[in-house]
Structure formats: structure tokens, C-alpha cells
C-alpha positions as CSV (number, residue, x, y, z in Angstrom):
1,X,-8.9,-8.3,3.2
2,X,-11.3,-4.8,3.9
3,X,-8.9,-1.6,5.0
4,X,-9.8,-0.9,8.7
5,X,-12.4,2.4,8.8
6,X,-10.0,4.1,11.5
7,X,-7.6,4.7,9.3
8,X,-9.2,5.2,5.8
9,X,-9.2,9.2,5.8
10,X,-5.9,9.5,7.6
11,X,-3.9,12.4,6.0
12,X,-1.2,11.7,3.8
13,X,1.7,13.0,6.7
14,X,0.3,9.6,8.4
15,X,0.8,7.3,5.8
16,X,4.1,8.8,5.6
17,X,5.4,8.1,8.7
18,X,4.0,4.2,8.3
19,X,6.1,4.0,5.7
20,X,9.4,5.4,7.3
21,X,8.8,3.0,10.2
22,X,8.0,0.0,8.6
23,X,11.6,0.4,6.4
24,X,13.6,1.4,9.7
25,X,11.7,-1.4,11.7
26,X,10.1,-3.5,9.6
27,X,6.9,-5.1,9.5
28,X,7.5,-8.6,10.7
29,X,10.4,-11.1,12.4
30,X,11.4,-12.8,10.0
31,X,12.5,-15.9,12.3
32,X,9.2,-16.1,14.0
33,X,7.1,-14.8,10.9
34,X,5.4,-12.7,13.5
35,X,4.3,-9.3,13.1
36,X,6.2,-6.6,14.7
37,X,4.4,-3.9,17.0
38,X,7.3,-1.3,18.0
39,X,6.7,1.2,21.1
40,X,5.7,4.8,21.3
41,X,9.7,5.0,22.5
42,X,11.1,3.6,19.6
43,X,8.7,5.3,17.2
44,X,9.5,8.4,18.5
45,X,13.5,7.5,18.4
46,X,12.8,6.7,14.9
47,X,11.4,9.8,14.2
48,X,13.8,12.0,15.4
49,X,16.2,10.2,13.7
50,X,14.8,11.9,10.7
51,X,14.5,15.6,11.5
């Protein structure tokens, strides 16, 4: 598998905040073994979660 260009030089504040979804949220559904994709909304409820 090659990285996708678009994000290789993201700052380390992005990489971050992948992280901290993908714990609260998860990466995939584990019934359907399908990968997640979570909405601006939720992201942003996420993150104010954390403040």
C-alpha cells in the first residue's frame, strides 16, 4: 500500500486529531467489516468533546 500525496506533509496537529477520532469512532463496523466515514457534525462534536 503507497501513503496518499495529499496527506504526506500534513502537520503533526492533523495526525493528531485522526488519531483521537479514530479511538472515539473507530475506523471500521465491525459487523459489516466496512469502513467508517463520520460527518463534519460528528467530527466536530467529537472535538469539542475534547477542549
Amino acid at each position: 500500500m503507497l501513503p496518499d500525496s495529499r496527506f504526506s506533509k500534513m502537520p503533526l496537529e492533523f495526525w493528531a486529531y485522526v488519531r483521537t477520532i479514530s479511538e472515539q469512532r473507530g475506523y471500521t463496523d465491525r459487523s459489516t467489516k466496512q469502513i467508517k466515514t463520520h460527518s463534519i457534525k460528528k467530527i466536530w462534536q467529537l472535538c469539542g468533546q475534547s477542549d
